[in-house]
C-alpha positions in Angstrom: -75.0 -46.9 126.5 -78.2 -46.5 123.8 -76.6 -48.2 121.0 -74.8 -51.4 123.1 -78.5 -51.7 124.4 -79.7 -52.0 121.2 -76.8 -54.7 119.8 -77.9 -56.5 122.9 -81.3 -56.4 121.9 -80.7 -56.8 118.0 -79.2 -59.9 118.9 -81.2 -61.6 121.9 -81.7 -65.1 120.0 -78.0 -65.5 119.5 -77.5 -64.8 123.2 -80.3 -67.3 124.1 -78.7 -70.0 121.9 -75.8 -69.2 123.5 -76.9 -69.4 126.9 -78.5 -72.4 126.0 -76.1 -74.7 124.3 -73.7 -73.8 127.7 -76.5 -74.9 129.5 -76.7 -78.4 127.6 -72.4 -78.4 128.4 -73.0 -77.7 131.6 -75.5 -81.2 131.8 -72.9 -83.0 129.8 -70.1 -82.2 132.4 -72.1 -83.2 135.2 -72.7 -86.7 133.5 -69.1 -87.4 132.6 -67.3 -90.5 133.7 -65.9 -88.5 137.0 -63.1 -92.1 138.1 -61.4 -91.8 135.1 -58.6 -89.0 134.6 -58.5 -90.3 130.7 -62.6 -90.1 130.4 -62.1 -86.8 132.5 -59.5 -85.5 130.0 -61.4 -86.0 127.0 -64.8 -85.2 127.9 -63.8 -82.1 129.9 -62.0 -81.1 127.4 -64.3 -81.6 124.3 -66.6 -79.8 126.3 -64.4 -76.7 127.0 -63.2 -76.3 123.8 -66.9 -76.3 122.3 -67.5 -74.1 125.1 -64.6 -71.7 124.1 -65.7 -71.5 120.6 -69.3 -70.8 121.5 -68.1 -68.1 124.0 -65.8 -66.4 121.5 -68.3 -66.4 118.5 -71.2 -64.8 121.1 -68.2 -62.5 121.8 -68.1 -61.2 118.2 -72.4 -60.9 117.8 -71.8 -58.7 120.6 -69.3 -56.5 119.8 -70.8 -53.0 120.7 -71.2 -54.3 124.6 -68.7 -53.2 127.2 -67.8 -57.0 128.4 -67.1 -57.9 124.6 -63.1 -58.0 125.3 -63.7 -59.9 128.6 -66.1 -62.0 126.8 -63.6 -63.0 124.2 -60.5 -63.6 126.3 -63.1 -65.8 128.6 -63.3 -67.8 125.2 -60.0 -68.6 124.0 -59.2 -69.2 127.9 -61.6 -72.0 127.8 -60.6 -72.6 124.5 -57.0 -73.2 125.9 -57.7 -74.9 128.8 -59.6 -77.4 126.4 -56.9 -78.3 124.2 -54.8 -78.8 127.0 -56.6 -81.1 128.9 -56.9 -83.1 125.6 -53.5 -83.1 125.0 -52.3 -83.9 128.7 -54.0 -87.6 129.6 -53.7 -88.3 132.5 -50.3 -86.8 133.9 -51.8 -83.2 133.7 -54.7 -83.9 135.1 -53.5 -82.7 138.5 -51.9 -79.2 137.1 -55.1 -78.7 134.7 -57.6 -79.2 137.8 -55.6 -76.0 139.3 -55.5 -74.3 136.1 -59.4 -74.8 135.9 -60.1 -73.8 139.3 -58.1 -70.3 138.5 -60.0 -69.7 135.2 -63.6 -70.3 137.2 -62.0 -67.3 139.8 -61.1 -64.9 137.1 -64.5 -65.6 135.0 -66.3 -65.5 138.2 -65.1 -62.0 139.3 -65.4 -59.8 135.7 -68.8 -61.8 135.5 -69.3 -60.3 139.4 -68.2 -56.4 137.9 -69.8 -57.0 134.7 -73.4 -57.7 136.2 -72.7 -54.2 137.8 -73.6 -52.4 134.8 -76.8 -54.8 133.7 -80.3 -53.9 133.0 -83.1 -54.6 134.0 -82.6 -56.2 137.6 -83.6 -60.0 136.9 -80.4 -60.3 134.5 -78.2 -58.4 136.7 -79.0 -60.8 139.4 -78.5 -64.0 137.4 -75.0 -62.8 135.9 -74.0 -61.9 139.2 -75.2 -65.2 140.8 -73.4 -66.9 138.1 -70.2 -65.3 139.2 -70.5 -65.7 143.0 -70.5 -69.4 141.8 -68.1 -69.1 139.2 -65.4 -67.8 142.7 -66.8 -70.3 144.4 -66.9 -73.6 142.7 -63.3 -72.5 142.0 -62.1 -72.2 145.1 -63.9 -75.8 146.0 -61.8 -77.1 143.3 -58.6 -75.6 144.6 -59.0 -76.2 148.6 -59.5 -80.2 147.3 -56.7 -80.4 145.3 -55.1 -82.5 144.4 -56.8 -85.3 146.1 -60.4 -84.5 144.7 -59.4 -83.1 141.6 -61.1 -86.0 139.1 -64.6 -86.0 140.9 -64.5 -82.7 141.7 -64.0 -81.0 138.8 -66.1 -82.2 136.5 -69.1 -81.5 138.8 -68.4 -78.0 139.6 -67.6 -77.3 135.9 -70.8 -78.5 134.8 -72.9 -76.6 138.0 -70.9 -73.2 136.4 -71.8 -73.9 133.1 -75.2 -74.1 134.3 -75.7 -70.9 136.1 -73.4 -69.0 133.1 -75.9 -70.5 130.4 -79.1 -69.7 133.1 -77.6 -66.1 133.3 -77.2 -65.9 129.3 -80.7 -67.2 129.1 -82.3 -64.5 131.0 -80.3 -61.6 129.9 -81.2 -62.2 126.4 -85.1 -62.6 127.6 -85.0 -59.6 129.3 -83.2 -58.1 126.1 -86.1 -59.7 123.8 -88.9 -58.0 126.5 -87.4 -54.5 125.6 -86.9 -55.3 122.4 -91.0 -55.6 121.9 
């Protein structure tokens, strides 16, 4: 437990910059054109894949830390999901929308048991607040499909990108804090 503390608190300015550029994604999804499935298509999915790679390169600075396998299958899920809303335009869209609100579920609950075994309390709350939402905004997307899947989505993407960067944020703070 000693030395993945100390990788975590070795490295707490990649985790913030981390946490932070998924924050910024999390603002851009919100803003997308929401009406159109094409503008929905490529700007959800430009903004997964960036968030894929950013997930799966923070995966590798954190190797030593038990979530480091969850953390890098969370990427090239993203990652995935990314390419195929870019290469599905329009008559995906629907299928994606389902596929999305499954991958918020599964991040949502290993970022639930992950926060389990956080330190100090303030970044064990804000992991496991950004999994509740995670579930949540998931099942939203899922119990309005496929009627509200182009307005929906983009929305609830970006409010989970925003709590997952918030909860990166503060985890790497609190790993900084220790660190001094």
């Amino acid at each position: 437990m000693e030395d993945r503390t100390k990788a975590l608190q070795k490295h707490w300015r990649w985790f913030f910059v981390s946490g932070t550029l998924t924050l910024v994604l999390g603002a851009l999804a919100i803003i997308v054109p929401l009406r159109s499935s094409l503008a929905f298509d490529i700007g959800i999915g430009g903004i997964f894949v960036v968030a894929g790679l950013i997930q799966a390169v923070h995966s590798f600075w954190s190797r030593r830390w038990d979530g480091f396998y969850f953390e890098a299958l969370g990427g090239v899920v993203y990652l995935l999901v990314g390419m195929m809303l870019l290469g599905n335009h329009g008559a995906g869209v629907r299928m994606v929308t389902l596929l999305l609100a499954l991958l918020l579920i599964m991040q949502g609950m290993v970022q639930v048991s992950l926060s389990s075994e956080l330190q100090p309390k303030l970044s064990k709350g804000w992991m496991f607040a950004s999994g509740v939402a995670g579930v949540g905004v998931g099942v939203l997307i899922w119990s309005q499909w496929p009627s509200g899947s182009l307005w929906l989505v983009g929305l609830f993407i970006g409010i989970h990108l925003l709590l997952r960067g918030w909860s990166i944020i503060t985890l790497s703070l609190s790993r900084r804090l220790l660190a001094a």
